[in-house]
N, CA, C and O atoms as a MOPAC input file, in Angstrom:
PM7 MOZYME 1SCF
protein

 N     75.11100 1   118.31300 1    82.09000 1
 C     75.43900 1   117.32400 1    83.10900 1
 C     76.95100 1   117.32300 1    83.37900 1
 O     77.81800 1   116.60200 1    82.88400 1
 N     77.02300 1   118.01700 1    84.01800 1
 C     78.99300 1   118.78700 1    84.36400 1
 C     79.28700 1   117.86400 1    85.48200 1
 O     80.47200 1   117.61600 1    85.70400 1
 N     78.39300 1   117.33500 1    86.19900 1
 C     78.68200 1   116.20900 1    87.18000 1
 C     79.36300 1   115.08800 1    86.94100 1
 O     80.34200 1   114.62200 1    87.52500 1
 N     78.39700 1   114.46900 1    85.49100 1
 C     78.75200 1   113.04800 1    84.94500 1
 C     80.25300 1   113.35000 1    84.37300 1
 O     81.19400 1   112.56200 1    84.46900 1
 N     80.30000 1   114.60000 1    83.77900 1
 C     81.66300 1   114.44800 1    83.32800 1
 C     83.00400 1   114.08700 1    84.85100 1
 O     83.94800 1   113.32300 1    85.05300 1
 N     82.36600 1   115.05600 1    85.48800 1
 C     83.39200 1   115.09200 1    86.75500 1
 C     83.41500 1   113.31600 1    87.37900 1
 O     84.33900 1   112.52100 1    87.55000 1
 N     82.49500 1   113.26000 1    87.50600 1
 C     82.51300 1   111.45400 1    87.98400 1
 C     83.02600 1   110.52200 1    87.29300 1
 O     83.63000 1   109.61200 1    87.85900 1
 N     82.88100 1   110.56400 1    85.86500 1
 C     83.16900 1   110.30500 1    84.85400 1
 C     84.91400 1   110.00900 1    84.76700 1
 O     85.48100 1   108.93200 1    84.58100 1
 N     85.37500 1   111.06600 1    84.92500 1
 C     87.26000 1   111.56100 1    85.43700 1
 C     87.80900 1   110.60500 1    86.49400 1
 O     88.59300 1   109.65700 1    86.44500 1
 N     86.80100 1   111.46500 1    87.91000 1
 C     87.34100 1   110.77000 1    88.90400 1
 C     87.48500 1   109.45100 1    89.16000 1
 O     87.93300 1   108.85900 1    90.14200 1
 N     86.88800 1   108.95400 1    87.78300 1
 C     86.54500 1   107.04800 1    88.01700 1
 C     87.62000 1   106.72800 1    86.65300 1
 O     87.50500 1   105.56600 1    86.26400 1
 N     88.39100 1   107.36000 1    86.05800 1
 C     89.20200 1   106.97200 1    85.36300 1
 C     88.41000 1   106.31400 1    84.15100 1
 O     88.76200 1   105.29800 1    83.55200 1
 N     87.31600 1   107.05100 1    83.90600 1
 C     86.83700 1   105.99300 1    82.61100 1
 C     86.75200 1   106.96600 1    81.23300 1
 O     87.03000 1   108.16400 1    81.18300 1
 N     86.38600 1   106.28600 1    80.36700 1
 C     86.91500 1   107.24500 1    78.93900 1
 C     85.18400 1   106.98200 1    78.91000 1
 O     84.56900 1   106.04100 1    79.41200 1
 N     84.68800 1   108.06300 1    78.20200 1
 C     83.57200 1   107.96300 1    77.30300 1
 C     83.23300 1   106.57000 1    76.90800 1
 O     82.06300 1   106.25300 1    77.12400 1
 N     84.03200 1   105.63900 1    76.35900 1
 C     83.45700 1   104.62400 1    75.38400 1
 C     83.08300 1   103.32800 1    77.05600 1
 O     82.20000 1   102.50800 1    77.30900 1
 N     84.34200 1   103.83100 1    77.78900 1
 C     83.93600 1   102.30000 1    78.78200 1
 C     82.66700 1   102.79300 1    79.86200 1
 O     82.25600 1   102.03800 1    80.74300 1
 N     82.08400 1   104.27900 1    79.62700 1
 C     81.08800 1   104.47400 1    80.69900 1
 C     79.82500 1   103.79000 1    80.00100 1
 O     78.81400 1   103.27900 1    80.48200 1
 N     80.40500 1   104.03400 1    78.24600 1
 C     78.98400 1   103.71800 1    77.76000 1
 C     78.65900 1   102.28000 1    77.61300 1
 O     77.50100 1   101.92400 1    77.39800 1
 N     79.82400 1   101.28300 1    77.74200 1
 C     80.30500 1    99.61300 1    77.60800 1
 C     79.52800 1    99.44500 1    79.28400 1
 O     78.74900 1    98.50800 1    79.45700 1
 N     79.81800 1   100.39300 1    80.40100 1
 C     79.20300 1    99.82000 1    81.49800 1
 C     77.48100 1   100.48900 1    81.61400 1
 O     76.78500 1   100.14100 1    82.56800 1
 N     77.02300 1   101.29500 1    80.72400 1
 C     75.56800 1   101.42500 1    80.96800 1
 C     75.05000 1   101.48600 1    79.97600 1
 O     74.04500 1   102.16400 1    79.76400 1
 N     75.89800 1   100.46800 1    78.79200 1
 C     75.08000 1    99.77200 1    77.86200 1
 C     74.70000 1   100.67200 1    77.10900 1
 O     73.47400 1   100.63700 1    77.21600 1
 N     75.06000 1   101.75500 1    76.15500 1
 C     74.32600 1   102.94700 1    75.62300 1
 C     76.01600 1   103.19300 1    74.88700 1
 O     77.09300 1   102.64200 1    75.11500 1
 N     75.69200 1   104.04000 1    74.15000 1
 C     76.67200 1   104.41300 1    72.67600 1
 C     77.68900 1   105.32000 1    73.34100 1
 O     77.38700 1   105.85900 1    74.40500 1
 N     79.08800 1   105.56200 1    72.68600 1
 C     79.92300 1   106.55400 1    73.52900 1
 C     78.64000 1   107.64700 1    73.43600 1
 O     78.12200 1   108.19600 1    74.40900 1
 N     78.30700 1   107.80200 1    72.20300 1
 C     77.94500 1   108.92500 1    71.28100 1
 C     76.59600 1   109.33200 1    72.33200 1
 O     76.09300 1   110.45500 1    72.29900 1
 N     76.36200 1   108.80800 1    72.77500 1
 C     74.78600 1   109.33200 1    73.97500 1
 C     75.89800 1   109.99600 1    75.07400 1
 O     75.67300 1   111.14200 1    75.46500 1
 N     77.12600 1   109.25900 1    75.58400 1
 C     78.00700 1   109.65800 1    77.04500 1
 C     78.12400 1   111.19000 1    76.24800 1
 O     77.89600 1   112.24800 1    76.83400 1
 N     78.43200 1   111.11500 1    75.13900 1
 C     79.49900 1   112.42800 1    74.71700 1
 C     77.98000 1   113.59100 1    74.43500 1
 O     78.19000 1   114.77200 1    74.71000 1
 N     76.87700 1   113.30500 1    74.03100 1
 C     75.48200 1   114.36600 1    74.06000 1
 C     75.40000 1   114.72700 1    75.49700 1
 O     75.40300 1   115.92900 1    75.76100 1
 N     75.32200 1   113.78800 1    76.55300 1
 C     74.68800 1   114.24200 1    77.89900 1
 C     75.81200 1   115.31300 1    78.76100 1
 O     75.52300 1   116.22600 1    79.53400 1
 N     77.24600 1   114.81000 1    78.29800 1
 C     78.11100 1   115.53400 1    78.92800 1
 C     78.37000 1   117.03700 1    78.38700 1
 O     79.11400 1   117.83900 1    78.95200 1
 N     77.63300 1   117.29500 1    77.19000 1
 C     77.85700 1   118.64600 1    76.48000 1
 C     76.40600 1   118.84100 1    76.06500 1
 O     76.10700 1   118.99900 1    74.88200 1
 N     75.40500 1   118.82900 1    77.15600 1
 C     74.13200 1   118.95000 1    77.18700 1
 C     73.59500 1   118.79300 1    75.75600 1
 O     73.01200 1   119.80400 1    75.36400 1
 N     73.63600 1   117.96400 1    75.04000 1
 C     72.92900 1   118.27200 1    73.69700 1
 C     71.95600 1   117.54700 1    73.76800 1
 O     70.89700 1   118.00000 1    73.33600 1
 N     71.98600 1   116.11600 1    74.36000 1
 C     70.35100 1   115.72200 1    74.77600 1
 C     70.44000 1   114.94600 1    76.47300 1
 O     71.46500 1   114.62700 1    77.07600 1
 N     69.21600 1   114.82400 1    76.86100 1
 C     69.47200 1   114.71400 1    78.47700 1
 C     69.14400 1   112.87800 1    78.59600 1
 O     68.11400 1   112.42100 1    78.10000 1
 N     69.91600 1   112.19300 1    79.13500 1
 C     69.39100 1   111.04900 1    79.43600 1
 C     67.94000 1   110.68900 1    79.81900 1
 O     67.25600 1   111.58300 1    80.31700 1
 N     67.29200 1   109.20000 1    79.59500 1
 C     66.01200 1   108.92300 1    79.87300 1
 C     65.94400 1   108.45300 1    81.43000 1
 O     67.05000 1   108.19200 1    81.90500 1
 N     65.04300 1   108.33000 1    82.13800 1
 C     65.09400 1   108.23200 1    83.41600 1
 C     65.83400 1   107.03700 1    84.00400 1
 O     66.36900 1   107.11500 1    85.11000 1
 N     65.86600 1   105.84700 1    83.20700 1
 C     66.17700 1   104.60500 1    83.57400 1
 C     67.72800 1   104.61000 1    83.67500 1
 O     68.39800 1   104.22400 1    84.63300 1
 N     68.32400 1   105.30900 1    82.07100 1
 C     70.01800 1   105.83900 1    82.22900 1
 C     70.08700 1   106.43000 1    83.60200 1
 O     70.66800 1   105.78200 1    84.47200 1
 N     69.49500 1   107.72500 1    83.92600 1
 C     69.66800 1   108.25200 1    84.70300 1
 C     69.85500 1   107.13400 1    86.20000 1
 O     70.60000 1   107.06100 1    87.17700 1
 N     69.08700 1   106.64800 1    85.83000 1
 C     68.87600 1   105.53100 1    87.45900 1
 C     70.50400 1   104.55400 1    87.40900 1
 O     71.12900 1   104.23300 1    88.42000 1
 N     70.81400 1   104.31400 1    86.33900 1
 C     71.94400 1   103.56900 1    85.87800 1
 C     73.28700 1   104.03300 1    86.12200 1
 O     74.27800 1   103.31100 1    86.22700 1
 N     73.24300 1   105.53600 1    86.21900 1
 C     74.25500 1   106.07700 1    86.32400 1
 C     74.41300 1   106.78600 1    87.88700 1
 O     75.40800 1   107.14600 1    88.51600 1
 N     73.11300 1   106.80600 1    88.16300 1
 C     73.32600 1   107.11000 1    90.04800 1
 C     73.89900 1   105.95200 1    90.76500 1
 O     74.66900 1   105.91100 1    91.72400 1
 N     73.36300 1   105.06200 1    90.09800 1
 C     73.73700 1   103.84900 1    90.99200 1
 C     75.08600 1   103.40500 1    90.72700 1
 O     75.80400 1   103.38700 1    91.72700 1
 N     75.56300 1   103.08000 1    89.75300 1
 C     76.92500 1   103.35700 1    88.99600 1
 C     77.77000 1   104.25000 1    89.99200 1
 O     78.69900 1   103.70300 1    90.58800 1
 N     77.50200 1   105.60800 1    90.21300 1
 C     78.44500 1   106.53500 1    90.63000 1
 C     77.85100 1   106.47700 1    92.16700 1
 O     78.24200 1   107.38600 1    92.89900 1
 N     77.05500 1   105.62100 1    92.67000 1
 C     76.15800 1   105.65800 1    94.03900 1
 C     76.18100 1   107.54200 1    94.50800 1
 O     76.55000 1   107.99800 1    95.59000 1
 N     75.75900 1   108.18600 1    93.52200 1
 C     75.24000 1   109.22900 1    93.86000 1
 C     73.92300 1   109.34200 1    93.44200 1
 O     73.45100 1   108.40400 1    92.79900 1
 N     73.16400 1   110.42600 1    93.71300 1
 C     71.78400 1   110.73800 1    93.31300 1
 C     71.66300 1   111.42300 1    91.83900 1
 O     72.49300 1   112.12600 1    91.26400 1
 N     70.59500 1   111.07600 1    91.48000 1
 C     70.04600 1   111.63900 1    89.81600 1
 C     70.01100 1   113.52100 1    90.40200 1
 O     70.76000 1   114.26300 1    89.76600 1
 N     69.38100 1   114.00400 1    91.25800 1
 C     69.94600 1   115.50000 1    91.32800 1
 C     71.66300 1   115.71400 1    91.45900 1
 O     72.34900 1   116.62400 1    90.99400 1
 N     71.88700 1   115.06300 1    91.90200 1
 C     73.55500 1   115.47800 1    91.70100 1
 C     74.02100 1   115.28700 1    90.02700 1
 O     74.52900 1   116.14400 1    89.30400 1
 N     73.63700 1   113.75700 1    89.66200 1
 C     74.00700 1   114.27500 1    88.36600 1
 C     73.25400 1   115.56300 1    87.79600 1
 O     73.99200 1   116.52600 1    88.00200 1
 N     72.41200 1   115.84800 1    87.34200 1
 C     71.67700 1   116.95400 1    86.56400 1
 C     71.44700 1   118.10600 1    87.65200 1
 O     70.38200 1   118.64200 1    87.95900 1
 N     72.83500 1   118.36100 1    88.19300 1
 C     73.28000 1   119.69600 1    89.18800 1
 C     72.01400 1   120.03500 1    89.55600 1
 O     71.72400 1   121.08300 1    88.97900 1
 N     70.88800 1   119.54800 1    90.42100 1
 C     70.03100 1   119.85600 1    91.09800 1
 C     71.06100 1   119.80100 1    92.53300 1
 O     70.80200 1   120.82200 1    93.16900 1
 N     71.68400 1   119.32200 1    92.95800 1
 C     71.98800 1   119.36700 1    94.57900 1
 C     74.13800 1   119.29300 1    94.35800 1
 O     74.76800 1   118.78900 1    93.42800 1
 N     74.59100 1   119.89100 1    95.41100 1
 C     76.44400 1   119.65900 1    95.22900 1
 C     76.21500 1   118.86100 1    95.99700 1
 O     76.75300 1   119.21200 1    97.04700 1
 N     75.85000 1   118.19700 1    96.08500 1
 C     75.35100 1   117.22100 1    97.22600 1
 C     75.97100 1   116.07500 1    96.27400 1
 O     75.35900 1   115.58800 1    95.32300 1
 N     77.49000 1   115.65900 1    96.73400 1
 C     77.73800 1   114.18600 1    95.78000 1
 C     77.44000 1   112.90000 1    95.70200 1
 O     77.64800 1   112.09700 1    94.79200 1
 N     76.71000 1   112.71600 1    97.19300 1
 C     76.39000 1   111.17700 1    97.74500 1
 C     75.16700 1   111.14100 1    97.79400 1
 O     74.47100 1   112.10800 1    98.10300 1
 N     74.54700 1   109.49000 1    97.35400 1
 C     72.87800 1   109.50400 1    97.89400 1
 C     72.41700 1   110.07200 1    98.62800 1
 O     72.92400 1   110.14600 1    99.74800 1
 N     71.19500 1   110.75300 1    98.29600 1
 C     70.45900 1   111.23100 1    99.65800 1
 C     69.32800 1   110.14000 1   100.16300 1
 O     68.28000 1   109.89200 1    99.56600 1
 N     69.72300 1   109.61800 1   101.24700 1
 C     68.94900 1   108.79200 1   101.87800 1
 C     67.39400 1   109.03300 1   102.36500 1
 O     67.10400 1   109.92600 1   103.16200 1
 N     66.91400 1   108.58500 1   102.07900 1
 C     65.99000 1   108.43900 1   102.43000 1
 C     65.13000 1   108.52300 1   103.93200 1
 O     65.23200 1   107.46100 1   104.54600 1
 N     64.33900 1   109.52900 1   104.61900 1
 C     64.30300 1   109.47100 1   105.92300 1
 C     62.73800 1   108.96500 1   106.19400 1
 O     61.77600 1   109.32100 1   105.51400 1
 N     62.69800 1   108.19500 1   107.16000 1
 C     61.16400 1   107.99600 1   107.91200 1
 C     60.85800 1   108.45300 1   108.42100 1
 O     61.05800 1   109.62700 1   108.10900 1
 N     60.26200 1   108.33000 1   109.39400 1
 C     58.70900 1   109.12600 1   109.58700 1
 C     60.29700 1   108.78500 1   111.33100 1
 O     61.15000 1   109.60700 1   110.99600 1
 N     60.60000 1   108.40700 1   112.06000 1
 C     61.41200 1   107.69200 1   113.06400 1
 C     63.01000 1   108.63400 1   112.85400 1
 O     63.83200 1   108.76000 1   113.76200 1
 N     63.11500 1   109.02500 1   111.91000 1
 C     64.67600 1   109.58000 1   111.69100 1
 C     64.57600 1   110.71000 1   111.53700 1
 O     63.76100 1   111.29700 1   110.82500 1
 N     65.76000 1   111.33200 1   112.48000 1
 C     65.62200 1   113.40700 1   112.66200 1
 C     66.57800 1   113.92900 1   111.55000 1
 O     67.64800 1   113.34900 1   111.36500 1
 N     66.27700 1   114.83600 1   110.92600 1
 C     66.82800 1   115.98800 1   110.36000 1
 C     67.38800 1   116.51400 1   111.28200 1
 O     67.19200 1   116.12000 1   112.43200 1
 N     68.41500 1   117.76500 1   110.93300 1
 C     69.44200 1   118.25200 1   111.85500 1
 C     68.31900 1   119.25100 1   112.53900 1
 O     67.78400 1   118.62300 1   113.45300 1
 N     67.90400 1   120.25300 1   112.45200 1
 C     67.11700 1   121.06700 1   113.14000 1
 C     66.26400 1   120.11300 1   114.09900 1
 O     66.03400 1   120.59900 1   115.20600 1
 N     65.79500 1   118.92800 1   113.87100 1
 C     65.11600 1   118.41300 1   115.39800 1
 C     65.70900 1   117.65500 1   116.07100 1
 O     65.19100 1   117.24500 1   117.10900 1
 N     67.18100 1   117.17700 1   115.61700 1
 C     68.23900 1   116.79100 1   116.12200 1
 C     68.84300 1   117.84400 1   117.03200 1
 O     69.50600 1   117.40600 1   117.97200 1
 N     68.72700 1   119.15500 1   116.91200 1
 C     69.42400 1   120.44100 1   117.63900 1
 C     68.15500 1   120.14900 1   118.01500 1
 O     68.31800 1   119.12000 1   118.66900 1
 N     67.19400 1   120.35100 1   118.02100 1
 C     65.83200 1   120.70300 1   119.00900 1
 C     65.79900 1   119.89300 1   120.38600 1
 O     65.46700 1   120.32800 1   121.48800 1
 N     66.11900 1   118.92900 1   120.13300 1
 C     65.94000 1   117.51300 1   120.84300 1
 C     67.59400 1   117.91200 1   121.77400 1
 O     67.67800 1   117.99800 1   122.99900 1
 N     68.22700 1   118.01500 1   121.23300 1
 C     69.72100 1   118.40300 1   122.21100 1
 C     69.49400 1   119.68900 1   123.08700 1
 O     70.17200 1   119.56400 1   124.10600 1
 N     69.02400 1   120.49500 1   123.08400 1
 C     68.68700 1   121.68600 1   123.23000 1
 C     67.17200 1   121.16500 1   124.66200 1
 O     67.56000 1   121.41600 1   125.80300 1
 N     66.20700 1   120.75900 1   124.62300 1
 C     65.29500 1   120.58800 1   125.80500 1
 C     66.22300 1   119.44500 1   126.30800 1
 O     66.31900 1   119.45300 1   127.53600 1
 N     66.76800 1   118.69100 1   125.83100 1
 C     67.29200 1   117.39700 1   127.10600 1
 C     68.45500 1   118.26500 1   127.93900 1
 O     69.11500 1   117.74600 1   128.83900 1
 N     68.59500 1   119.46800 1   127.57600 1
 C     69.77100 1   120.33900 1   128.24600 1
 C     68.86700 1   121.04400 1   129.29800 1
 O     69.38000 1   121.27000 1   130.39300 1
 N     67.42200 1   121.46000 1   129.05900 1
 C     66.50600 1   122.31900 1   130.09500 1
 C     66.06400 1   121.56900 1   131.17900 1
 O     66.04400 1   120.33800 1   131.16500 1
 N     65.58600 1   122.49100 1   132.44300 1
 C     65.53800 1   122.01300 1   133.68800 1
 C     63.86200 1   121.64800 1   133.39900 1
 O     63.28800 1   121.80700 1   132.32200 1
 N     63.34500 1   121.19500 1   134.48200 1
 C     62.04600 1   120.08100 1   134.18100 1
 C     60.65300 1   120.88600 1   133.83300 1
 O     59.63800 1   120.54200 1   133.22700 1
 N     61.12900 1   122.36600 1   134.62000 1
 C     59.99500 1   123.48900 1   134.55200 1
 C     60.23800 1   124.66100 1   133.27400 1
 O     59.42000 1   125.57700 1   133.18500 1
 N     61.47100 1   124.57800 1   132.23600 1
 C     61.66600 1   124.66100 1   131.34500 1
 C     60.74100 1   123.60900 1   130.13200 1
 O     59.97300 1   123.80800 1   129.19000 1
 N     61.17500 1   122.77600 1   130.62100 1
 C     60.33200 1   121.52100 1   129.85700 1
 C     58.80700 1   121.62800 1   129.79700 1
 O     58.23600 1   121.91800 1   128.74600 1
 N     58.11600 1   121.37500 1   131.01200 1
 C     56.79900 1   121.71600 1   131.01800 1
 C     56.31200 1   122.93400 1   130.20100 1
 O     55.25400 1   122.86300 1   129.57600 1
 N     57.15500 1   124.17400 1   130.19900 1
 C     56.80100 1   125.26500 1   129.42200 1
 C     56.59500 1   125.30900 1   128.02900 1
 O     55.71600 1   125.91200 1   127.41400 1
 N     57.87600 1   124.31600 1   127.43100 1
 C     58.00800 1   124.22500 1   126.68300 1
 C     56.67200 1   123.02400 1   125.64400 1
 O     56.03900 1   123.35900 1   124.64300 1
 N     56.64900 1   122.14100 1   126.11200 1
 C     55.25500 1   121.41700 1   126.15000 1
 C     54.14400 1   121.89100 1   126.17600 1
 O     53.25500 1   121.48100 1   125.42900 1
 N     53.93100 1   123.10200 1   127.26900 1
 C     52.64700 1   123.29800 1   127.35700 1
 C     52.41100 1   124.50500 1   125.67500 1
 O     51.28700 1   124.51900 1   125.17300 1
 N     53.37000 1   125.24400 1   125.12300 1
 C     53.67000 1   125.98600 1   124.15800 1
 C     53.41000 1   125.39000 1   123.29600 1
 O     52.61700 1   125.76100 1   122.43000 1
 N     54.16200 1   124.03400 1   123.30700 1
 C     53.78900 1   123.44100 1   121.62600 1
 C     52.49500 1   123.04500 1   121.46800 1
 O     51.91300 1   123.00800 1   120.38400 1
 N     51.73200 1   122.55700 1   123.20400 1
 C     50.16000 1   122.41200 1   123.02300 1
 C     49.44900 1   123.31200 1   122.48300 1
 O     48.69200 1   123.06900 1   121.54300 1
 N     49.56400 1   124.19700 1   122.88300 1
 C     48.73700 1   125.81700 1   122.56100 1
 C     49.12700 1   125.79000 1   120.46400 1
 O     48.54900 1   125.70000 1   119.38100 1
 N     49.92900 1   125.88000 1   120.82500 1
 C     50.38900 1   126.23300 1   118.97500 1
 C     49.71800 1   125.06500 1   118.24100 1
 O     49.19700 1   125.34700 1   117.16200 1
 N     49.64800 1   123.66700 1   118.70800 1
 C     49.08500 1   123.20600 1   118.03200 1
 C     47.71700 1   123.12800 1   118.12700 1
 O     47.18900 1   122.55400 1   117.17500 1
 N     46.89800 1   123.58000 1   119.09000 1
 C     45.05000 1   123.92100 1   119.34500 1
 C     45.07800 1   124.97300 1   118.24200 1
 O     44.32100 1   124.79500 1   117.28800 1
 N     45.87500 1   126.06400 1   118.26400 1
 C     45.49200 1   127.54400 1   117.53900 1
 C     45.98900 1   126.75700 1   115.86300 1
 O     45.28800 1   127.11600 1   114.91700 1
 N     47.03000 1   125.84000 1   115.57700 1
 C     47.10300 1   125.47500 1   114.34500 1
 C     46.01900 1   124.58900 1   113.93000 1
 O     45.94600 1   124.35500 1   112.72400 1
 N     45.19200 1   124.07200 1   114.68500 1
 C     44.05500 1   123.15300 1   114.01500 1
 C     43.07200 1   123.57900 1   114.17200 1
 O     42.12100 1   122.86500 1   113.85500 1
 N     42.83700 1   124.72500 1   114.64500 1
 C     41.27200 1   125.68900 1   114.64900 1
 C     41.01000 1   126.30000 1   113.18300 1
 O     40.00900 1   126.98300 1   112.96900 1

């Protein structure tokens, strides 16, 4: 967990006051930061929220340093964000084409 250490720094805290703020022994801060044992899920939750980053960022699943938010079913990812910029740029018989394409693809995807 090479993250926690790095967050760890950048927040000016020593081993003993990370473990005074998530309630747990220096001696657990000083195992997780030199992988010798891995935090339980709830630490883990303690320390994302703590550093308001995500549990993959700590345990270098993502360089991704900030929460990853959460998206609905209503909120675009960048590729249909470019998709969506991209037809509001086409002329109306572009459009129709484009419509009538995604109809077809989706008849031949549900057969």
């Amino acid at each position: 967990m090479k993250n926690l250490r790095e967050l760890r720094k950048k927040h000016n805290l020593s081993q003993q006051k990370l473990a005074d703020i998530l309630h747990i022994s220096q001696q657990s801060v000083y195992k997780y930061e030199n992988d010798i044992t891995s935090p339980d899920i709830e630490t883990l939750k303690n320390m994302a929220d703590y550093f308001d980053t995500s549990i993959d960022y700590l345990v270098n699943y993502t360089d991704i340093p900030h929460k990853i938010e959460p998206v609905t079913e209503n909120m675009l990812n960048l590729d249909e964000t470019i998709l969506i910029e991209q037809y509001r740029g086409l002329t109306i018989h572009q459009k129709d084409l484009v419509l009538l394409l995604m109809k077809e693809f989706m008849n031949q995807h549900h057969k």
